[in-house]
C-alpha positions in Angstrom: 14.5 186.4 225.3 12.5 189.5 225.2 12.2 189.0 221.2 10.8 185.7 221.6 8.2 186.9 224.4 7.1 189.1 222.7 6.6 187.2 219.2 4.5 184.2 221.5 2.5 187.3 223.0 1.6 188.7 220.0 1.3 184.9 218.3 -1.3 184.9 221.2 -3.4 187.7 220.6 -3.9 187.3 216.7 -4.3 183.3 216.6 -6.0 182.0 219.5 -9.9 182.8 219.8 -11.4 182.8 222.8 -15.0 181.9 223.1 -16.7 185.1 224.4 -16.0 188.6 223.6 -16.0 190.1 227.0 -13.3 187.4 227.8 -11.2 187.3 224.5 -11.1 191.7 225.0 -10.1 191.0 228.3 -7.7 188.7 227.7 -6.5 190.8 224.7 -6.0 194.2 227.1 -4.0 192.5 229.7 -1.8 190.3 227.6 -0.9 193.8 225.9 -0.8 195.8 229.1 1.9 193.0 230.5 3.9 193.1 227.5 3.9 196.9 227.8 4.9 196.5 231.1 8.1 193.9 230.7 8.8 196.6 227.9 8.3 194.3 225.1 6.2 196.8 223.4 6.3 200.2 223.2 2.7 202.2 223.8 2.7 203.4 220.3 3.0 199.5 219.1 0.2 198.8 221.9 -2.0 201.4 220.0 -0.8 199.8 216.5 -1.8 196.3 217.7 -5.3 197.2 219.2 -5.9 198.8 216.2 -5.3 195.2 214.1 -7.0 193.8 216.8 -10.2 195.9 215.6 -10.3 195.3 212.1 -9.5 191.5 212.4 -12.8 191.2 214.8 -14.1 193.3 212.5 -13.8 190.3 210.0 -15.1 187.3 212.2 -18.5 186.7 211.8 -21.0 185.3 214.3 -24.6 183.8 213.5 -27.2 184.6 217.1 -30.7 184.6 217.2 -31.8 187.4 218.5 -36.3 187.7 217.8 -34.9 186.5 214.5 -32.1 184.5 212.5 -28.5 187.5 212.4 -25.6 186.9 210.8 -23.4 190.2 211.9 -19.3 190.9 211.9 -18.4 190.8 215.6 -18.1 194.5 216.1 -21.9 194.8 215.1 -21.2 197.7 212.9 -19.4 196.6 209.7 -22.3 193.9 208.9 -25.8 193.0 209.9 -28.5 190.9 208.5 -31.6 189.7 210.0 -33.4 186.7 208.5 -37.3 186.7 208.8 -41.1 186.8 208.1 -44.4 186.2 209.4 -47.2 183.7 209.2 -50.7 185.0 210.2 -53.5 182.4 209.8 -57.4 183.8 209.9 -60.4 181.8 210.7 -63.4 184.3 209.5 -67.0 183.5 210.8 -69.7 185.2 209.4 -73.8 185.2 211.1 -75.6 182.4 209.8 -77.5 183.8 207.5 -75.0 185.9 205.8 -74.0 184.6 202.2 -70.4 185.2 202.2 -68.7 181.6 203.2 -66.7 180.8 206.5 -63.2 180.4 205.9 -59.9 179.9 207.0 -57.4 182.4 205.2 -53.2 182.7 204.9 -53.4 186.3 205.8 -50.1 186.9 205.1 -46.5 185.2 204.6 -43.9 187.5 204.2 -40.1 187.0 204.5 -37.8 189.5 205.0 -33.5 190.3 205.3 -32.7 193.7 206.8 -29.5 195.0 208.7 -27.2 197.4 208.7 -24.0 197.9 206.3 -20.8 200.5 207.4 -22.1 201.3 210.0 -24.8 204.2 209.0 -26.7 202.6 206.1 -29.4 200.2 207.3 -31.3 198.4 204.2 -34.3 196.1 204.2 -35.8 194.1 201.7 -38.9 191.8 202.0 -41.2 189.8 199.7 -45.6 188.7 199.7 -45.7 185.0 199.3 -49.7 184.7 200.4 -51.8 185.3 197.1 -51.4 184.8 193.6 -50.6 188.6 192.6 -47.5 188.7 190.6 -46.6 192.1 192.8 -44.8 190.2 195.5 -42.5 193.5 196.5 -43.5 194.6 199.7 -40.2 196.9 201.0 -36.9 197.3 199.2 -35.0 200.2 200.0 -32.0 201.8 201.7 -31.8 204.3 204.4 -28.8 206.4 205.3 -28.7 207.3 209.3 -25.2 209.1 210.2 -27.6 212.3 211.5 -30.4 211.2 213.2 -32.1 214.5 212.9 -31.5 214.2 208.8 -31.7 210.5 207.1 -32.5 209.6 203.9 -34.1 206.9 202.8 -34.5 205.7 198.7 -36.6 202.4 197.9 -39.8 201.3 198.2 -41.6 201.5 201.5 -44.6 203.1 203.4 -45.4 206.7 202.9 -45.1 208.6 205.9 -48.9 208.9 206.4 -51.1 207.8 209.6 -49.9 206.5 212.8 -52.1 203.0 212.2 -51.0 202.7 208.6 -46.7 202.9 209.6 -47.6 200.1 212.6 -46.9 196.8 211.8 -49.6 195.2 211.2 -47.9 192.7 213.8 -48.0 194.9 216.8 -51.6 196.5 216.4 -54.1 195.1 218.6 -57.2 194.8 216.6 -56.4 192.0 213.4 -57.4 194.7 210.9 -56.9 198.2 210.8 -59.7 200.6 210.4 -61.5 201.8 207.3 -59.1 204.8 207.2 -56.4 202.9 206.3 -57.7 202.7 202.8 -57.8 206.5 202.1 -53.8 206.0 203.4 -51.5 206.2 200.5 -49.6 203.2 201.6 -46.8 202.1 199.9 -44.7 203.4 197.0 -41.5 203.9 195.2 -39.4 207.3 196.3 -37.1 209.2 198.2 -37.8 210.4 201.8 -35.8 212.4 204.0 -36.5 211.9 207.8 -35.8 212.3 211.3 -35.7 212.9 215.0 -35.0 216.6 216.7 -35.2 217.7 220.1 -34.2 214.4 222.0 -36.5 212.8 219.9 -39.5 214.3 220.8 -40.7 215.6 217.5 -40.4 212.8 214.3 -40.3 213.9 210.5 -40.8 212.6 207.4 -41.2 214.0 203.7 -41.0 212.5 200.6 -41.8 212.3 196.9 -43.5 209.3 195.6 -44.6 208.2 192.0 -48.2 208.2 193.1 -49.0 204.6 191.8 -48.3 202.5 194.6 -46.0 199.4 195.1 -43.9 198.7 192.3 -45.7 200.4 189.5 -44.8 199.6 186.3 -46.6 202.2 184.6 -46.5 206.3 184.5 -49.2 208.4 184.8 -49.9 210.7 181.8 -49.6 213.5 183.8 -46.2 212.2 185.2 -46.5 214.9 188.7 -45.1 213.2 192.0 -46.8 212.7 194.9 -46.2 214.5 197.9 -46.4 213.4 201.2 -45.3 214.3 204.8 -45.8 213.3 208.4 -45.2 215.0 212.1 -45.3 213.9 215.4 -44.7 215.7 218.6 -44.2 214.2 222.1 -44.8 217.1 224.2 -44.4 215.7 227.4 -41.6 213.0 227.5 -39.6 215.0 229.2 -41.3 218.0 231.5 -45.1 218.5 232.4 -47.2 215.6 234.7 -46.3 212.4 234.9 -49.7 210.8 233.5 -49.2 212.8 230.1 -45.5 211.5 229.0 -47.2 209.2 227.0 -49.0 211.6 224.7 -48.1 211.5 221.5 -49.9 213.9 218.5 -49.3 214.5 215.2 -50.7 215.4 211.5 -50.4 214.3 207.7 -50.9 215.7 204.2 -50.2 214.6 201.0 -51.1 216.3 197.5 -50.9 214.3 193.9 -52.3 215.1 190.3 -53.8 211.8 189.4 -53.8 209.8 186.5 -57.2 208.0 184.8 -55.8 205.0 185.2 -55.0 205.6 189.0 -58.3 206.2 189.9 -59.4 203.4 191.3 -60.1 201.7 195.5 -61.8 199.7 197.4 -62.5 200.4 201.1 -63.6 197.6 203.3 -65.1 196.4 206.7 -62.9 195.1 209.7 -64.2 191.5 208.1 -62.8 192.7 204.4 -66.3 193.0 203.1 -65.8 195.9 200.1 -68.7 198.4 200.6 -67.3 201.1 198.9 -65.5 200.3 195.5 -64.9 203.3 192.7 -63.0 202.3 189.0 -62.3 203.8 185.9 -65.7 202.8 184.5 -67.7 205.6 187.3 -71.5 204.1 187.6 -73.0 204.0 183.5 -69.8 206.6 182.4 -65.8 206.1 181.7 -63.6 208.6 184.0 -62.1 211.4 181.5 -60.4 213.3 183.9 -59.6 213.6 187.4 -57.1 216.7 188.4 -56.0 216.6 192.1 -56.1 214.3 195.4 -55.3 215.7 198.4 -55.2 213.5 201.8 -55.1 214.9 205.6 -54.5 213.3 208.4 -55.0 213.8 212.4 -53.5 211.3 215.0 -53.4 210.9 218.9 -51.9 208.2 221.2 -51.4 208.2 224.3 -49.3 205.1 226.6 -49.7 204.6 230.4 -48.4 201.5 231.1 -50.8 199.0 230.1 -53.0 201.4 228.5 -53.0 202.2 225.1 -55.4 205.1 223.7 -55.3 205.5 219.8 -57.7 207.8 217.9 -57.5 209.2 214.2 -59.0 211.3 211.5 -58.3 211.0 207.9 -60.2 212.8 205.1 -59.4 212.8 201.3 -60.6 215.0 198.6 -61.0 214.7 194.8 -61.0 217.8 192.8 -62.5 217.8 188.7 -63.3 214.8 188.5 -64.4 214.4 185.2 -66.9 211.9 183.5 -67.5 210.7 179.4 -71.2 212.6 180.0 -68.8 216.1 180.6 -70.4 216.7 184.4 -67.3 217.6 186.6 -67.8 217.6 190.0 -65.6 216.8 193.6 -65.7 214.3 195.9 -64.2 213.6 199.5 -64.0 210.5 201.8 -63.8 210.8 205.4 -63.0 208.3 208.4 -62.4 208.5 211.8 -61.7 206.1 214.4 -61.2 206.0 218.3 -60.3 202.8 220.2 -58.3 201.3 223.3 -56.4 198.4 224.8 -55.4 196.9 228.1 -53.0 194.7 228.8 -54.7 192.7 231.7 -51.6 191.1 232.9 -49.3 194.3 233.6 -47.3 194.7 230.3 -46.5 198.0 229.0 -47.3 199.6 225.9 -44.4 201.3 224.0 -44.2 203.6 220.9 -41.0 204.2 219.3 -40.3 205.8 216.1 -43.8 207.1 216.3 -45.2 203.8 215.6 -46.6 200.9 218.3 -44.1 198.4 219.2 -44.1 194.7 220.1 -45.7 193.5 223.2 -43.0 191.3 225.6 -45.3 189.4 228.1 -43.4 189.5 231.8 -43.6 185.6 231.1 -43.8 183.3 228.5 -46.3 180.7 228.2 -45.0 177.8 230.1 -48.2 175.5 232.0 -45.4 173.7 233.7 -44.4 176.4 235.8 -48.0 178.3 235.7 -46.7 180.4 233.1 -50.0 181.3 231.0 -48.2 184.1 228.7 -49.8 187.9 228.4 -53.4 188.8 227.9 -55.0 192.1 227.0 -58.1 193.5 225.8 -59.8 196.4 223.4 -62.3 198.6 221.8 -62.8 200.6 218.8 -65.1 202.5 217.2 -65.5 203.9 213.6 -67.7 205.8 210.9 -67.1 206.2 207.4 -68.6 208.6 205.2 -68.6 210.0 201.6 -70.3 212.8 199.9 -73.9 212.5 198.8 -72.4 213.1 195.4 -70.9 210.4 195.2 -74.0 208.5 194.0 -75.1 210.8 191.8 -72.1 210.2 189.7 -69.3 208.0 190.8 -71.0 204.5 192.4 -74.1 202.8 192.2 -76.2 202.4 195.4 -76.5 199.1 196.8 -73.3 198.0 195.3 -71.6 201.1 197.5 -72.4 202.5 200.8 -71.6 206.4 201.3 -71.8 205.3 205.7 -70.9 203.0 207.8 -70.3 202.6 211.4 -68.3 199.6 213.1 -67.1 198.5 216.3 -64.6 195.8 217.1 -64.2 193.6 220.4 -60.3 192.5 220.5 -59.2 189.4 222.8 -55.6 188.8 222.6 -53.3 186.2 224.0 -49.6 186.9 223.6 -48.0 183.6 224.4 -44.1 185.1 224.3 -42.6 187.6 221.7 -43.4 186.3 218.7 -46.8 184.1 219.0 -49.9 185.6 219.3 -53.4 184.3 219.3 -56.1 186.8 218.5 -60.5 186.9 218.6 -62.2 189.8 217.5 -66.1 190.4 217.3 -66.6 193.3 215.1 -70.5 194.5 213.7 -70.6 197.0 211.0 -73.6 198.5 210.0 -74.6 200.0 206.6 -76.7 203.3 206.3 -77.8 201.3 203.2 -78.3 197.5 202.3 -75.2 196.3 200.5 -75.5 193.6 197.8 -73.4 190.6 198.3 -74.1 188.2 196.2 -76.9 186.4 194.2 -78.1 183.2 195.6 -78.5 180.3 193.5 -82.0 180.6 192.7 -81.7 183.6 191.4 -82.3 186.3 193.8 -79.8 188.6 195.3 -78.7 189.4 198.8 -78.6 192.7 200.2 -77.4 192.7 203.9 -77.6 195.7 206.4 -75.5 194.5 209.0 -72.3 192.4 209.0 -71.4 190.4 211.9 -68.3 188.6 212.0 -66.0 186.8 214.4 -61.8 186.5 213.5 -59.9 184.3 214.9 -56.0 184.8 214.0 -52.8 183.3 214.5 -49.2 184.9 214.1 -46.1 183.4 214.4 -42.7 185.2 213.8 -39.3 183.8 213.3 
């Protein structure tokens, strides 16, 4: 009799699934505990069976949503994946008068799996459908995490550079990021190793790069790396007052020997006007040469409950450049920018990872039960500027501007986790007029002030 209880028991445990884990491990510890207890089992075959009782749930696999599509093993651990992407829809107005036409835009479509394999290797890979560039890759890489004070991370993803460039563009409040972003080095193909030390309050990062950005196909003649490195440093999370936990600072450098053919960028407004464009072909001369680029960054944030206070300082210097005429000469960029936003309906602002995270209004937007979602508003303010040299040699006036200030008016309506509706209001003004376009009579338009109103939509799944 005791054989044949305990063959039903263990028939029991290994064959009949119970619908939720807390019950089935439940279930599973007192059935062994009772079979333990008539002395059916011995405690060594309790251990042995808890032990298959691991690896088969280990097995079973379970599909949730969770803010995303996850198919994961049960233990959470063995096998994750997380099916999604983004849809943000722009509606650009421009002043009357301004030639550039009003449009509605797919600002982006991306898709995206990422999750976790064994435990400590987390991997994410995730594609560009907006567009008609045949360089679709946006992030394809693989991170290992058993330290968290020493990860590495191989692939191709964002270079640890600027606090505004690593935040998704989903969880920034403004619908563009600031004219510093494009003296970031953004993405590229390397290795990185990263992490956290002292209970996370200082974060990180150095890596080595090709230098030609997402996916390049081709090598630079010079074929030197690019370096680049990041640090953050929280030093009141966890001693000091109360109103300064939220301060985060930090810095970022990055060195490369360039390549001709990698010499070339456009910098644009908050309304994606280009005002400041440089090529291979430099003003009436070919580039012959150009030796180093260095980049530096400066970054503060600082959280207090719905109060978010982001400011930055990024500079970037070219050394020899060279031209077909033989003049040789350097040239630096420089942009700062200082902004804030308020959540007006009480949410909190969080930073993780050193990077801004998702807004989760208190309520979702529900009329029915006077539900209206979460609301906040901001301000920024930016100036770029580049050497007086540059027009000497590298761009034509007119067609580049060396300044330019801008400010942006953000409205935002978060209508649950992953919808957002967002206005912004942003007037940039040019030291110098900028051409834009030639009319169709003939004569040209040269504008020294942009006003434009965005309207965007985001949706998540």
């Amino acid at each position: 009799m005791k054989k044949i209880g305990c063959v039903l028991g263990l028939c029991m445990l290994l064959w009949f699934p119970v619908c939720s884990d807390a019950t089935e491990n439940l279930a599973n510890d007192t059935l062994l505990e009772l079979l333990q207890e008539k002395g059916f089992l011995s405690a060594e075959e309790v251990a042995k069976v808890r032990g298959i009782l691991t690896k088969q749930a280990a097995k079973e696999v379970e599909v949730v949503f969770d803010e995303g599509l996850q198919v994961r093993t049960k233990d959470r651990k063995t096998f994750t994946a997380r099916i999604g992407g983004r849809i943000q829809t722009d509606l650009v107005v421009f002043d009357n008068h301004y030639p550039v036409d009003n449009d509605f835009d797919i600002r982006r479509a991306r898709i995206f799996i990422a999750g976790r394999i064994y435990e400590y290797f987390a991997y994410k890979l995730s594609v560009e459908l907006e567009g008609s560039s045949s360089n679709r890759l946006i992030d394809a890489y693989i991170n290992y995490d058993y330290f968290p004070y020493l990860q590495f991370r191989l692939g191709q993803f964002k270079e640890p550079f600027s606090f505004e460039a690593l935040t998704s563009s989903k969880y920034l409040p403004f619908t563009e990021r600031s004219t510093g972003y494009y003296l970031t080095p953004a993405r590229d193909v390397g290795f990185m190793i990263h992490g956290t030390v002292f209970d996370k309050d200082i974060q990180y990062a150095l890596g080595l790069f090709n230098g030609d950005g997402r996916d390049g196909s081709r090598r630079g003649q010079k074929d030197d790396k690019e370096i680049t490195g990041r640090l953050v440093i929280r030093p009141f999370r966890k001693w000091g007052p109360g109103l300064l936990k939220g301060l985060q600072v930090g810095g970022s450098y990055s060195y490369a020997r360039l390549d001709t053919s990698d010499f070339h960028f456009k910098i644009r407004t908050p309304a994606r006007t280009a005002f400041f464009t440089v090529q291979t072909r430099a003003k009436f001369n070919i580039t012959q040469e150009v030796d180093t680029l260095e980049r530096y960054g400066l970054e503060l944030v600082y959280t207090y409950g719905p109060l978010l206070i982001m400011a930055e300082y990024i500079r970037t210097k070219f050394q020899d450049v060279s031209l077909s005429d033989m003049s040789r000469f350097d040239f630096d960029l420089r942009c700062w920018y200082a902004g804030f936003h308020i959540m007006l309906t009480g949410e909190k602002h969080r930073v993780k990872g050193g990077v801004l995270q998702r807004i989760r209004p208190r309520f979702n937007f529900d009329p029915r039960k006077g539900h209206w979602g979460a609301w906040g508003i901001g301000f920024r303010y930016q100036k770029f500027e580049a050497g007086r040299v540059v027009y000497q040699a590298l761009v034509q006036e007119g067609f580049s501007v060396r300044r330019v200030y801008a400010f942006t008016i953000a409205l935002n309506w978060y209508l649950n986790n992953l919808m957002r509706f967002s206005f912004n209001y942003s007037r940039t003004r040019f030291e110098d007029p900028l051409f834009l376009g030639t009319h169709w009579k003939g004569y040209s338009y040269f504008e020294d002030t942009e006003h434009a109103w965005i309207t965007r939509f985001q949706f998540e799944f």
